[in-house]
HTML snippet that shows the backbone in 3Dmol.js (N, CA, C, O; Angstrom):
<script src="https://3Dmol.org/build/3Dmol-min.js"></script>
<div id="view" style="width:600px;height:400px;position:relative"></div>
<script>
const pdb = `
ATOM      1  N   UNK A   1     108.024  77.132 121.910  1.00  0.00           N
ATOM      2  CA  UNK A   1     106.614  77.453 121.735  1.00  0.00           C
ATOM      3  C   UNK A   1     106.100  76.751 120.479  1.00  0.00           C
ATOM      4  O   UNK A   1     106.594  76.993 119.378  1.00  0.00           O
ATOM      5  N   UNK A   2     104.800  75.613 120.706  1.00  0.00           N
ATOM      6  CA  UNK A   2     104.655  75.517 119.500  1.00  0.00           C
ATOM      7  C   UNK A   2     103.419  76.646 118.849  1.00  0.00           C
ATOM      8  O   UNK A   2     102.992  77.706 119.305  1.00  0.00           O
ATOM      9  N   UNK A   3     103.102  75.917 117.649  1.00  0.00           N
ATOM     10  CA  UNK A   3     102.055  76.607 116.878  1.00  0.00           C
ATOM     11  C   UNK A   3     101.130  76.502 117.492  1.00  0.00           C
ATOM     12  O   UNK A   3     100.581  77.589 117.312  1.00  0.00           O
ATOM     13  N   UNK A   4     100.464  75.893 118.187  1.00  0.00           N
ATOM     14  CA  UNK A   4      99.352  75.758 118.752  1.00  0.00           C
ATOM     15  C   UNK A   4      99.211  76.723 120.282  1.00  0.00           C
ATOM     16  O   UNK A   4      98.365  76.396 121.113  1.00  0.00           O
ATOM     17  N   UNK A   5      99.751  77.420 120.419  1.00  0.00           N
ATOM     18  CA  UNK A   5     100.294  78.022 121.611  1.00  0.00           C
ATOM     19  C   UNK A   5     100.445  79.367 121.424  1.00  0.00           C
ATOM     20  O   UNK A   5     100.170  80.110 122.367  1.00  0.00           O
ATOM     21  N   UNK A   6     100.886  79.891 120.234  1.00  0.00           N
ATOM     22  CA  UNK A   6     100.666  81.013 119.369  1.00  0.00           C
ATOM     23  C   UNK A   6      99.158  81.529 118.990  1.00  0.00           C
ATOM     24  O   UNK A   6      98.288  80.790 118.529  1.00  0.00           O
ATOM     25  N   UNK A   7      99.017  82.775 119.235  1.00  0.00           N
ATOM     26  CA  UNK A   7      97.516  83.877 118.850  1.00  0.00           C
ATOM     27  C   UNK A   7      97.399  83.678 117.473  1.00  0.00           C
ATOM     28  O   UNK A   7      96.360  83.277 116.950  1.00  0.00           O
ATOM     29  N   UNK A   8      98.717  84.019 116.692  1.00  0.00           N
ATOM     30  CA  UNK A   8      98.598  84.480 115.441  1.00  0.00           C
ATOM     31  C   UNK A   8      99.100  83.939 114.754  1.00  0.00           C
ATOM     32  O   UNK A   8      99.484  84.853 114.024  1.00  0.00           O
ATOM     33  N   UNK A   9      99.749  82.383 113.995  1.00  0.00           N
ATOM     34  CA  UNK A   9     100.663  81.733 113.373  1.00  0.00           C
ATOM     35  C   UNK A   9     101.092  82.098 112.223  1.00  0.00           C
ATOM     36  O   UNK A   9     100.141  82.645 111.664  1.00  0.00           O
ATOM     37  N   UNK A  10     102.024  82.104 111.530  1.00  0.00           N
ATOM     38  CA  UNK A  10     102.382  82.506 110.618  1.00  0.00           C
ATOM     39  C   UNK A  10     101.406  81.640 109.339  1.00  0.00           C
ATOM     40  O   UNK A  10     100.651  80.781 109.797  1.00  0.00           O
ATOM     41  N   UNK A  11     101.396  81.783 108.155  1.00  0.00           N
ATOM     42  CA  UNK A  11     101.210  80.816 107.181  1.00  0.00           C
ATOM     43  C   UNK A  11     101.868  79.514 106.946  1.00  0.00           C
ATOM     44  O   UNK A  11     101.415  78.391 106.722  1.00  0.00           O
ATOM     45  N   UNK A  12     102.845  79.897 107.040  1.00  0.00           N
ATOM     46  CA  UNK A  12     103.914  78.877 106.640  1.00  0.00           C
ATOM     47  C   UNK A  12     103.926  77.932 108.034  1.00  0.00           C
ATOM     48  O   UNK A  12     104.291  76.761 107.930  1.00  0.00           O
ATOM     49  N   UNK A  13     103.577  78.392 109.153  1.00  0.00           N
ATOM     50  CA  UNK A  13     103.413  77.335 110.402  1.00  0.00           C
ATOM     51  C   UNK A  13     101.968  76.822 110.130  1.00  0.00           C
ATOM     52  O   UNK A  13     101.848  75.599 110.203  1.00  0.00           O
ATOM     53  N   UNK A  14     101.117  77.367 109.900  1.00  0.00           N
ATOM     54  CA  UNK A  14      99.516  76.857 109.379  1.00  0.00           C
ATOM     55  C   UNK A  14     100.557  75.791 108.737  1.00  0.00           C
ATOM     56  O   UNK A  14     101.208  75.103 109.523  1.00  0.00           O
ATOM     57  N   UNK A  15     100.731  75.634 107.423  1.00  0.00           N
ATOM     58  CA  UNK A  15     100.899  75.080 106.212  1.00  0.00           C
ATOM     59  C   UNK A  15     102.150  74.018 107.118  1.00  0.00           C
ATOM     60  O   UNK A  15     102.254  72.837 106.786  1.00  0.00           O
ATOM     61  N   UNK A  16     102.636  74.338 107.745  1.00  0.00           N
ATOM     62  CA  UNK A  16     103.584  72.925 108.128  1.00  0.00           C
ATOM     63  C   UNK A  16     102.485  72.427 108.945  1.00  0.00           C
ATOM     64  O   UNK A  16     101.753  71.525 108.537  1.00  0.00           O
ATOM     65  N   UNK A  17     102.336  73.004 110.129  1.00  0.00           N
ATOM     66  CA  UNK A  17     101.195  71.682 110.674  1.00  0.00           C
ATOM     67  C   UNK A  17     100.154  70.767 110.092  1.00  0.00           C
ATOM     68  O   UNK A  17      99.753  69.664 110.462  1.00  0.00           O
ATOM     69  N   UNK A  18      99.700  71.841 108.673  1.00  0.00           N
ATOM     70  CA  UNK A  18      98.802  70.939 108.165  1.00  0.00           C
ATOM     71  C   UNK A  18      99.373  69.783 107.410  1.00  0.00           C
ATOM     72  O   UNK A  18      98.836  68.681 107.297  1.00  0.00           O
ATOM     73  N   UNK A  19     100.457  70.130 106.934  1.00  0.00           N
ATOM     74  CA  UNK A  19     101.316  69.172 106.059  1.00  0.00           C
ATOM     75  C   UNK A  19     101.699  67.855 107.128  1.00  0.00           C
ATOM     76  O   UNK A  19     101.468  66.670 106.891  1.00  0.00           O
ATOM     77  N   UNK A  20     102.325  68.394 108.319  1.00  0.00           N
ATOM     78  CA  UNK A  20     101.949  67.179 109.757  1.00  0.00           C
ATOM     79  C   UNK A  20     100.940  66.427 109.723  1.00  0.00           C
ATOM     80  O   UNK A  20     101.034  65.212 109.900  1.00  0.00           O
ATOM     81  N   UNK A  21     100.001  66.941 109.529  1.00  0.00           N
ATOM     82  CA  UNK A  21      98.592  65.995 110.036  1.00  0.00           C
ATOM     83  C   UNK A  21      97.965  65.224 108.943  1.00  0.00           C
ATOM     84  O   UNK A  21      97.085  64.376 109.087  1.00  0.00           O
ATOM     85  N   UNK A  22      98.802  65.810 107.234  1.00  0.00           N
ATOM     86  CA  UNK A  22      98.034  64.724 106.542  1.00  0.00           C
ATOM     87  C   UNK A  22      99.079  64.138 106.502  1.00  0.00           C
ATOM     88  O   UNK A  22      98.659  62.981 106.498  1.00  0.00           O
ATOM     89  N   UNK A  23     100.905  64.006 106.445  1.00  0.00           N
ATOM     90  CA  UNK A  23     101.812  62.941 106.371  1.00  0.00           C
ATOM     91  C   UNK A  23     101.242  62.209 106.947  1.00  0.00           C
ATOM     92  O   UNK A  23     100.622  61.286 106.418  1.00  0.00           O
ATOM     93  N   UNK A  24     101.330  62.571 109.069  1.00  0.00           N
ATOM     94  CA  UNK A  24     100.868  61.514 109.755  1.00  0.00           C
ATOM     95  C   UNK A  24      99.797  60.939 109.653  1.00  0.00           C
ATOM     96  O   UNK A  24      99.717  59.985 110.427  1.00  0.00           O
ATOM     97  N   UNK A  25      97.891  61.289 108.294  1.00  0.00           N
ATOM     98  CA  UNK A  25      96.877  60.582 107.835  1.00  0.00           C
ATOM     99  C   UNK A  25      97.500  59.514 107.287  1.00  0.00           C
ATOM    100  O   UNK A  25      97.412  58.346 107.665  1.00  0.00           O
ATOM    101  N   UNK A  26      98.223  60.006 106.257  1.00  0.00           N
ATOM    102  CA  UNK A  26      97.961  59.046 105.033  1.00  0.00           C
ATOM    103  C   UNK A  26      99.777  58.452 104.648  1.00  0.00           C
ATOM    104  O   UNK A  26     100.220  58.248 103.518  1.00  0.00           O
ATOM    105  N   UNK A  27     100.567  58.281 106.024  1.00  0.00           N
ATOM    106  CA  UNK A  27     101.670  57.582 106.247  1.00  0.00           C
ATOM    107  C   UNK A  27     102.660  58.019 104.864  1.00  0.00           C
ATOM    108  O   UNK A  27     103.167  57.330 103.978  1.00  0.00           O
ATOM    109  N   UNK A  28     102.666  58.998 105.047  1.00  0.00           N
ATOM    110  CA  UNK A  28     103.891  59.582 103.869  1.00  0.00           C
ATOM    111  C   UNK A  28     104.771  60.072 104.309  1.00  0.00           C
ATOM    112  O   UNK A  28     104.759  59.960 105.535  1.00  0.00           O
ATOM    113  N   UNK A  29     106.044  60.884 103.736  1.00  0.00           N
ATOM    114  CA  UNK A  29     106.739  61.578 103.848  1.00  0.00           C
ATOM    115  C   UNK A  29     106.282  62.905 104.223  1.00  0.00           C
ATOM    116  O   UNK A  29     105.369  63.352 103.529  1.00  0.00           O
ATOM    117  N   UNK A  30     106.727  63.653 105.196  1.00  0.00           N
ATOM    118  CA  UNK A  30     105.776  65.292 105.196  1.00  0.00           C
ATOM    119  C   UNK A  30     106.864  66.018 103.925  1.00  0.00           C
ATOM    120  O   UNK A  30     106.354  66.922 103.263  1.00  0.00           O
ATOM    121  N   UNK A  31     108.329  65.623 103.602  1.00  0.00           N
ATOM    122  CA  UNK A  31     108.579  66.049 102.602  1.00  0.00           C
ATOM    123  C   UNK A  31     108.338  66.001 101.486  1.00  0.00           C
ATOM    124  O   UNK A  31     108.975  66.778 100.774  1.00  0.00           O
ATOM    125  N   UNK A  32     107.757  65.475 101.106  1.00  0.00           N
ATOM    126  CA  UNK A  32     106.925  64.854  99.559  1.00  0.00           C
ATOM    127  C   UNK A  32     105.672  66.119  99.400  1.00  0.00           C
ATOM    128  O   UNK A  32     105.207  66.567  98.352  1.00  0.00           O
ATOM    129  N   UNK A  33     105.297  66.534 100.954  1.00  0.00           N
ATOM    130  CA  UNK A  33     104.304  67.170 100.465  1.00  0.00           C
ATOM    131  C   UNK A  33     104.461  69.226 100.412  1.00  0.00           C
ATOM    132  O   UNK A  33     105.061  69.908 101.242  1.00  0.00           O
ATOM    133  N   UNK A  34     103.916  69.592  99.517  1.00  0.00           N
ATOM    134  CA  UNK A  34     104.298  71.029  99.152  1.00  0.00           C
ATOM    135  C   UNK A  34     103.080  71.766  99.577  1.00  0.00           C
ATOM    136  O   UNK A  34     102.033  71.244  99.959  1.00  0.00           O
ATOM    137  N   UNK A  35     103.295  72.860  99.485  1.00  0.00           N
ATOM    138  CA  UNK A  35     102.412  73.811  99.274  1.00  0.00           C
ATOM    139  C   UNK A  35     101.084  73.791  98.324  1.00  0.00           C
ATOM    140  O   UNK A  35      99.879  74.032  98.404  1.00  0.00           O
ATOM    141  N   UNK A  36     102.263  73.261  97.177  1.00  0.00           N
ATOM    142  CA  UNK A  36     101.136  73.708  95.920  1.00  0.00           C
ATOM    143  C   UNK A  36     100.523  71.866  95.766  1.00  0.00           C
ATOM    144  O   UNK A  36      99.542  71.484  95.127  1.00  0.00           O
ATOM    145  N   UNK A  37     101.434  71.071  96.535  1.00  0.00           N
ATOM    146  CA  UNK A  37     100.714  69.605  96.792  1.00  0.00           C
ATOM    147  C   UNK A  37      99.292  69.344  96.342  1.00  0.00           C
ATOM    148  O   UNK A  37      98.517  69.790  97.188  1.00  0.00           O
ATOM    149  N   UNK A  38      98.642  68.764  95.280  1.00  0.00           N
ATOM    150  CA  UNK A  38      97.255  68.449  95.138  1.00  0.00           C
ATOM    151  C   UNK A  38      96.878  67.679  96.104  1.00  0.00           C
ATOM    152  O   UNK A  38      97.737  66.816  96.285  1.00  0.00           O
ATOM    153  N   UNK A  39      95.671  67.539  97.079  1.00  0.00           N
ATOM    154  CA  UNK A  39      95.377  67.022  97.912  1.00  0.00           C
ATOM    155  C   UNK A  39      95.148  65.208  97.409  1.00  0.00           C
ATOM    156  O   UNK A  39      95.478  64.192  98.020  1.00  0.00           O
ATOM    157  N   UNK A  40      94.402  65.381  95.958  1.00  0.00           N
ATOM    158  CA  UNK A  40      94.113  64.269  95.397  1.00  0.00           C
ATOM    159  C   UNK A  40      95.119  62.899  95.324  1.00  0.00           C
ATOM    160  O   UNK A  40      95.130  61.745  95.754  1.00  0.00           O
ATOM    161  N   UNK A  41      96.194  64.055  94.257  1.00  0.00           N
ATOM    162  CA  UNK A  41      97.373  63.575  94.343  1.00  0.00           C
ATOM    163  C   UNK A  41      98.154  62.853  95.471  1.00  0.00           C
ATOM    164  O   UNK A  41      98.759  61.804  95.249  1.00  0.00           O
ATOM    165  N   UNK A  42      98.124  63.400  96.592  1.00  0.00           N
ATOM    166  CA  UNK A  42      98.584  63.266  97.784  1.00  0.00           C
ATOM    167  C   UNK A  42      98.181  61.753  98.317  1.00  0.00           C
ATOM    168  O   UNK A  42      98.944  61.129  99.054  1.00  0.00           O
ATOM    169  N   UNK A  43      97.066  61.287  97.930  1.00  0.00           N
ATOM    170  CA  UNK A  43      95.951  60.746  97.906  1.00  0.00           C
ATOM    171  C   UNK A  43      94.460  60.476  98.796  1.00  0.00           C
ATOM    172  O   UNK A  43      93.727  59.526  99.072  1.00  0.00           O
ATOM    173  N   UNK A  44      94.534  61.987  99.045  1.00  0.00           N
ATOM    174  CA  UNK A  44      93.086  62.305 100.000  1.00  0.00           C
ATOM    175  C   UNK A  44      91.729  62.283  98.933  1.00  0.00           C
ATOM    176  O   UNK A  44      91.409  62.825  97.875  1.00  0.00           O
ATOM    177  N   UNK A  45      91.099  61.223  99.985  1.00  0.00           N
ATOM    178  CA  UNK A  45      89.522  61.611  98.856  1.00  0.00           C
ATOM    179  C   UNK A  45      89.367  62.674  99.746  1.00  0.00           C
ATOM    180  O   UNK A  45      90.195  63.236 100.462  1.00  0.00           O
ATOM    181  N   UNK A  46      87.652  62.938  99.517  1.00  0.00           N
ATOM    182  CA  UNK A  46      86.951  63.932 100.167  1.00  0.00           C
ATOM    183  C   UNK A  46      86.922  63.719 101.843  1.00  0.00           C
ATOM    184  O   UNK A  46      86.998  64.541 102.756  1.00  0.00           O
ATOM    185  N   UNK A  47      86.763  62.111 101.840  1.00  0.00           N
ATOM    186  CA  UNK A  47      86.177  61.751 103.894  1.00  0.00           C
ATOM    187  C   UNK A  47      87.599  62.071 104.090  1.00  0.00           C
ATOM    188  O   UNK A  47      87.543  62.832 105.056  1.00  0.00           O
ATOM    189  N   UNK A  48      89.040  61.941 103.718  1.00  0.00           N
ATOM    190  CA  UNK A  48      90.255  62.307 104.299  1.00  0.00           C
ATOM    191  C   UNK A  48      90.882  63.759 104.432  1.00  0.00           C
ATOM    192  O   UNK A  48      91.816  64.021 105.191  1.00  0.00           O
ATOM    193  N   UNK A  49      90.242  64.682 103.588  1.00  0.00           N
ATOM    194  CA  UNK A  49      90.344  65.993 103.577  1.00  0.00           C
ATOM    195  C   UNK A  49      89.563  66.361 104.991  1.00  0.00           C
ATOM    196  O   UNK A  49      89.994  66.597 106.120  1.00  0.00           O
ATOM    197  N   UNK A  50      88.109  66.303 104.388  1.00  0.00           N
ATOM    198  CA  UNK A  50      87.223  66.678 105.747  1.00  0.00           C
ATOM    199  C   UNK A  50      88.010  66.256 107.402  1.00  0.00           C
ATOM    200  O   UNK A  50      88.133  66.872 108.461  1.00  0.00           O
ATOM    201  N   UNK A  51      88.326  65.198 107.025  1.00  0.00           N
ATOM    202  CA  UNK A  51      89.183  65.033 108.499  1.00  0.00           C
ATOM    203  C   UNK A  51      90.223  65.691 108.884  1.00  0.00           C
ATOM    204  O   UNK A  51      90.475  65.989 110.051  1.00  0.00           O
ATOM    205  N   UNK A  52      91.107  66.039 107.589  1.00  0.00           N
ATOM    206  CA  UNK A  52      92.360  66.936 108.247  1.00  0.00           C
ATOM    207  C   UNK A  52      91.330  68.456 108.268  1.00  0.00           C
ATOM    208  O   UNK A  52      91.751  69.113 109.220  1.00  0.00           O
ATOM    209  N   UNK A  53      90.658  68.899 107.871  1.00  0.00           N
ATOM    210  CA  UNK A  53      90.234  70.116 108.431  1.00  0.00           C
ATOM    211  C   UNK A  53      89.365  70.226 109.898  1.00  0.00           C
ATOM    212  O   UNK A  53      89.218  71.160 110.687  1.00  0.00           O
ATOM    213  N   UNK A  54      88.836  68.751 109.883  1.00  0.00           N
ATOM    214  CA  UNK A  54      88.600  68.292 111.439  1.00  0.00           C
ATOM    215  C   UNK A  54      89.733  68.582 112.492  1.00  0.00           C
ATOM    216  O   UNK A  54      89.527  69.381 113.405  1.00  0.00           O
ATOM    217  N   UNK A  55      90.661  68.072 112.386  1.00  0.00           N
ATOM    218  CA  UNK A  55      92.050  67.833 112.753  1.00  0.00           C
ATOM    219  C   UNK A  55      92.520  69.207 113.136  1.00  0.00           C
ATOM    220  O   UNK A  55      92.825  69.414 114.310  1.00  0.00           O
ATOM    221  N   UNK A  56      92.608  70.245 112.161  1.00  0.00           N
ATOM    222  CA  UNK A  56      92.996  71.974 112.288  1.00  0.00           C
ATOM    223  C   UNK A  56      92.177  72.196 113.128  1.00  0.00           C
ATOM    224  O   UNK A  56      92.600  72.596 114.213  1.00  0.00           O
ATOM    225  N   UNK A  57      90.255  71.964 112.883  1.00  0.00           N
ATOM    226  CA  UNK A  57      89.674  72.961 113.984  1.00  0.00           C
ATOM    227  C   UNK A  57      90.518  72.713 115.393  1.00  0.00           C
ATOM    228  O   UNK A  57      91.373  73.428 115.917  1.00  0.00           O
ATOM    229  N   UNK A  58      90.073  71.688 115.732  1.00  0.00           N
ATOM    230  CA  UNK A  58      91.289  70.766 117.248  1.00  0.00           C
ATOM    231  C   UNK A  58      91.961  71.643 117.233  1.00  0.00           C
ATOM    232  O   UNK A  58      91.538  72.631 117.833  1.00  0.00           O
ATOM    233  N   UNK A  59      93.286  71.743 116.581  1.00  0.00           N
ATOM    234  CA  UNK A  59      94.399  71.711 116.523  1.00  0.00           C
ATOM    235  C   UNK A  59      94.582  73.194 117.060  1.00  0.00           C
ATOM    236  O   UNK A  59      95.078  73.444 118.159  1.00  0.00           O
ATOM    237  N   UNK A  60      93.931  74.556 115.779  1.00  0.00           N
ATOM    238  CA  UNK A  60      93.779  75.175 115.931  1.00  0.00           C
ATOM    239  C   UNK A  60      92.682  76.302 116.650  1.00  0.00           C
ATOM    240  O   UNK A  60      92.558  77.513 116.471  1.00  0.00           O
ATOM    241  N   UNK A  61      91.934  75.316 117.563  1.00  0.00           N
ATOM    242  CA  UNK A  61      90.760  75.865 117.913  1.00  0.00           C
ATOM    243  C   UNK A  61      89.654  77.046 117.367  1.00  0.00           C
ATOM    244  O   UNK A  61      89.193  78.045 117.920  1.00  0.00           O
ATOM    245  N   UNK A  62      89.465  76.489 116.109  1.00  0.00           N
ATOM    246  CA  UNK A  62      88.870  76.986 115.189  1.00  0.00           C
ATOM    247  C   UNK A  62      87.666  76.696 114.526  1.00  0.00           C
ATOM    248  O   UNK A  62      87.460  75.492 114.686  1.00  0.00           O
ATOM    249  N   UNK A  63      86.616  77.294 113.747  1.00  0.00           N
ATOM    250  CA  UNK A  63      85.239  76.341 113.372  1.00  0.00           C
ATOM    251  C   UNK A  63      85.054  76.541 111.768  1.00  0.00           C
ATOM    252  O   UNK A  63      84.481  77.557 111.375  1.00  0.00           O
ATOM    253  N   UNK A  64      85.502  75.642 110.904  1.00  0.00           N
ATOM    254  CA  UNK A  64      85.590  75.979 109.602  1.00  0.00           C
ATOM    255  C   UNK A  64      83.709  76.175 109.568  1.00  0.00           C
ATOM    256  O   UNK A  64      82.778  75.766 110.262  1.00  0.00           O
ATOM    257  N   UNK A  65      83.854  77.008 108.377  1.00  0.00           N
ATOM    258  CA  UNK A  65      82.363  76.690 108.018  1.00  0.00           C
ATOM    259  C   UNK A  65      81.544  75.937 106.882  1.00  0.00           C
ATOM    260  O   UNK A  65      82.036  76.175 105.779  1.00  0.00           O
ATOM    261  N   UNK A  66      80.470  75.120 106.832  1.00  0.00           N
ATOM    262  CA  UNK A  66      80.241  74.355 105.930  1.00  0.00           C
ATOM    263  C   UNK A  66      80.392  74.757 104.104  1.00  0.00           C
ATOM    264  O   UNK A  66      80.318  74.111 103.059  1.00  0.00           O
ATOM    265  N   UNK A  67      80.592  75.920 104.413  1.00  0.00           N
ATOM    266  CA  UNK A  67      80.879  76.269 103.260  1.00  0.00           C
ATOM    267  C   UNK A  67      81.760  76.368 102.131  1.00  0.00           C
ATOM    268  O   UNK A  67      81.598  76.533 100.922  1.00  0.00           O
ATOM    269  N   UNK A  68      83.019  76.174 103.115  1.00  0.00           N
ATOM    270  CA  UNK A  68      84.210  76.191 102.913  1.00  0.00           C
ATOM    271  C   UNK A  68      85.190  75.360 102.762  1.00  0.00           C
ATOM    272  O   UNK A  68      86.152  75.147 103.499  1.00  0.00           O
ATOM    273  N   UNK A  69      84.760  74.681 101.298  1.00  0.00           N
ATOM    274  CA  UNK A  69      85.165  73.454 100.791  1.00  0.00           C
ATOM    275  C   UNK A  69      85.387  73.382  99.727  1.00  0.00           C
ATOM    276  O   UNK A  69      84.885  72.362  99.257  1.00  0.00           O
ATOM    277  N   UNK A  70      86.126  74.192  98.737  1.00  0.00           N
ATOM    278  CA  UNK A  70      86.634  74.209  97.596  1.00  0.00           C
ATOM    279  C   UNK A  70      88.148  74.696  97.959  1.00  0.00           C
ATOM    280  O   UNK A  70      88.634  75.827  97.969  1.00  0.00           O
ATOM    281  N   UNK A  71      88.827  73.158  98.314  1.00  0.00           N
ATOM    282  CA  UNK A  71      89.858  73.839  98.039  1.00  0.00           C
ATOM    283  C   UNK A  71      90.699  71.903  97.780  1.00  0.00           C
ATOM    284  O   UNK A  71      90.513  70.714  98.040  1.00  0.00           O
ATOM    285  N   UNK A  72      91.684  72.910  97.065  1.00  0.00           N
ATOM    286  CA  UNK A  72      92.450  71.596  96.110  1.00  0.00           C
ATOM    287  C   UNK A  72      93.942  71.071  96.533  1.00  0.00           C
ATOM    288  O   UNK A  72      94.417  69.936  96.566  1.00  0.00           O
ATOM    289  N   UNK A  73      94.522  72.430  96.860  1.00  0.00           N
ATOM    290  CA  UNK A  73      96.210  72.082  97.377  1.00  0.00           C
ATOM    291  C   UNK A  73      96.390  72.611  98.904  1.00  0.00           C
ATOM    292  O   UNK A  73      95.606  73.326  99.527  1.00  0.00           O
ATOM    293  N   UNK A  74      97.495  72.127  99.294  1.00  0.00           N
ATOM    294  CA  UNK A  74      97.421  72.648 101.014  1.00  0.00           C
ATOM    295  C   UNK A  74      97.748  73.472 100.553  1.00  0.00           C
ATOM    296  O   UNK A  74      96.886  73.917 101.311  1.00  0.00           O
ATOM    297  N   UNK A  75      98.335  74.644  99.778  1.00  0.00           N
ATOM    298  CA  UNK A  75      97.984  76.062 100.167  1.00  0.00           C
ATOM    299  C   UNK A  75      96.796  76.638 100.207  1.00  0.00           C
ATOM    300  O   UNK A  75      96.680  77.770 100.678  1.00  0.00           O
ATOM    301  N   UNK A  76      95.901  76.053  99.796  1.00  0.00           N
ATOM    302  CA  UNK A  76      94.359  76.398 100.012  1.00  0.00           C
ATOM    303  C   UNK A  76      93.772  76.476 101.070  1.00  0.00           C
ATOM    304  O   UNK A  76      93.209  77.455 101.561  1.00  0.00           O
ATOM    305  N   UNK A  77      93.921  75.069 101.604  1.00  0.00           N
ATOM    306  CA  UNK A  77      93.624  74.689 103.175  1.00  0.00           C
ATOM    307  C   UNK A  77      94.437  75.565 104.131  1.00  0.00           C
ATOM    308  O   UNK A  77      93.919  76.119 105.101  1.00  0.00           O
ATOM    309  N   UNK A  78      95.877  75.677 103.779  1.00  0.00           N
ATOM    310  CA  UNK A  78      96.281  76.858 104.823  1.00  0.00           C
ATOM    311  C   UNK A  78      95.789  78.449 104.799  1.00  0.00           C
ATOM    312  O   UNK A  78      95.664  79.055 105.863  1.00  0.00           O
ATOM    313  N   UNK A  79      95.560  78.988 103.719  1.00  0.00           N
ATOM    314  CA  UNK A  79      94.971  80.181 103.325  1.00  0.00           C
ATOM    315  C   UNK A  79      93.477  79.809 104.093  1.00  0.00           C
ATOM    316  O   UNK A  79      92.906  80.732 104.673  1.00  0.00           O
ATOM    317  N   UNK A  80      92.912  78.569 104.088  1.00  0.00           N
ATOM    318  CA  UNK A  80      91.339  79.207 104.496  1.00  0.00           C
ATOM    319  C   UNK A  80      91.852  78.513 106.371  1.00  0.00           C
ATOM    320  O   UNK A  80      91.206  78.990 107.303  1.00  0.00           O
ATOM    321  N   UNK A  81      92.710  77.699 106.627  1.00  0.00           N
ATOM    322  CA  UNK A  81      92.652  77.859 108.483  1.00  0.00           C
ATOM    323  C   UNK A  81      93.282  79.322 108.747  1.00  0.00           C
ATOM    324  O   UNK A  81      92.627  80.031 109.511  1.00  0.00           O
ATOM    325  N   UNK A  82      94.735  79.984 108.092  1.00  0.00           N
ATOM    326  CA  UNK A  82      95.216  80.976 108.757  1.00  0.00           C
ATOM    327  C   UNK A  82      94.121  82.023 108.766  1.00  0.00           C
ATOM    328  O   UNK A  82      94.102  82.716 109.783  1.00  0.00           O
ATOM    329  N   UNK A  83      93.016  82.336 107.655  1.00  0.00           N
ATOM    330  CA  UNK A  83      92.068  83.621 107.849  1.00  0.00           C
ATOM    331  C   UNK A  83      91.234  83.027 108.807  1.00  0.00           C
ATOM    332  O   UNK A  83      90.710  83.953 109.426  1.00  0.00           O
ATOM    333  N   UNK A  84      90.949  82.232 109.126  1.00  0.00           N
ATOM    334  CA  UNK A  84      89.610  81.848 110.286  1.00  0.00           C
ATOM    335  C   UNK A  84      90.736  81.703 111.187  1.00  0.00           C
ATOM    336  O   UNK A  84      90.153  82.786 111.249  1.00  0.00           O
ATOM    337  N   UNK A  85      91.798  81.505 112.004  1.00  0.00           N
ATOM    338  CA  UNK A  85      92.324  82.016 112.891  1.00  0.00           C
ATOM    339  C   UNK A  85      92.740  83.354 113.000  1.00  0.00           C
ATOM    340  O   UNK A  85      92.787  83.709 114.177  1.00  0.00           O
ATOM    341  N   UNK A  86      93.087  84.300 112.120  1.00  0.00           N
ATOM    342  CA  UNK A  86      92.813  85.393 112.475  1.00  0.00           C
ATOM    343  C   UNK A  86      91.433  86.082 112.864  1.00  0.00           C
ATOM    344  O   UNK A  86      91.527  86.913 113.767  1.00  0.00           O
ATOM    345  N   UNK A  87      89.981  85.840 112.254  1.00  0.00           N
ATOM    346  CA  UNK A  87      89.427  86.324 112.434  1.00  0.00           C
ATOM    347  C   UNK A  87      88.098  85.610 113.345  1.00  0.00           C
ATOM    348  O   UNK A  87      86.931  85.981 113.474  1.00  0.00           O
ATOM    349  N   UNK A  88      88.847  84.425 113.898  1.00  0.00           N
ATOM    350  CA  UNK A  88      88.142  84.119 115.417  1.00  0.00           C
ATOM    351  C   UNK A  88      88.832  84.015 116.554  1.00  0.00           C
ATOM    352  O   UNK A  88      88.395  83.606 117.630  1.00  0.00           O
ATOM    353  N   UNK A  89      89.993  84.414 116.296  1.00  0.00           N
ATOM    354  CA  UNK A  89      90.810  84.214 117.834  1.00  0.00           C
ATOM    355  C   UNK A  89      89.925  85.313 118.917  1.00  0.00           C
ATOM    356  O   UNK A  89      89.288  86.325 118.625  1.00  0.00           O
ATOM    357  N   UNK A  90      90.137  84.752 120.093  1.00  0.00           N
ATOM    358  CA  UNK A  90      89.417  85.610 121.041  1.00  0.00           C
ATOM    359  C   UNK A  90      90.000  86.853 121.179  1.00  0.00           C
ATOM    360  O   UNK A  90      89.508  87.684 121.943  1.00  0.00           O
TER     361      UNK A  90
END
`;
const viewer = $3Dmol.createViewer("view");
viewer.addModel(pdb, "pdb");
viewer.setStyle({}, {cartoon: {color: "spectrum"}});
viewer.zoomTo();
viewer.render();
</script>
């Protein structure tokens, strides 16, 4: 079963898939990248962030909201897809 197939994913499956989708952006190692990973660091500007949260809605059939754009390390980004999949799953 993957994550995407799952109601309720864990965090840590949020946080690996997302860590998937920016290795496979920005041709890195997915081990290089952490939790507490700075996105910057990583080397996402802003148009490469916005896309991996593009990427989650897909992924996770989910609708971030425009608002919700302060965030700096993928644990951020996983903390704000896992609460909007909990609290839009059908």
């Amino acid at each position: 079963m993957t994550t995407n197939d799952k109601v309720n994913p864990s965090i840590e499956e949020v946080s690996n898939a997302l860590a998937k989708m920016i290795a496979d952006k920005m041709e890195i190692d997915i081990a290089t990248i952490l939790p507490e990973s700075n996105l910057q660091e990583l080397g996402l500007d802003s148009l490469d962030t916005f896309d991996i949260i593009f990427s989650a809605e897909d992924y996770f059939k989910i609708k971030v909201p425009n608002d919700q754009v302060n965030i700096t390390t993928l644990h951020d980004v996983a903390i704000l897809v896992h609460q909007l999949i909990l609290t839009q799953k059908p």
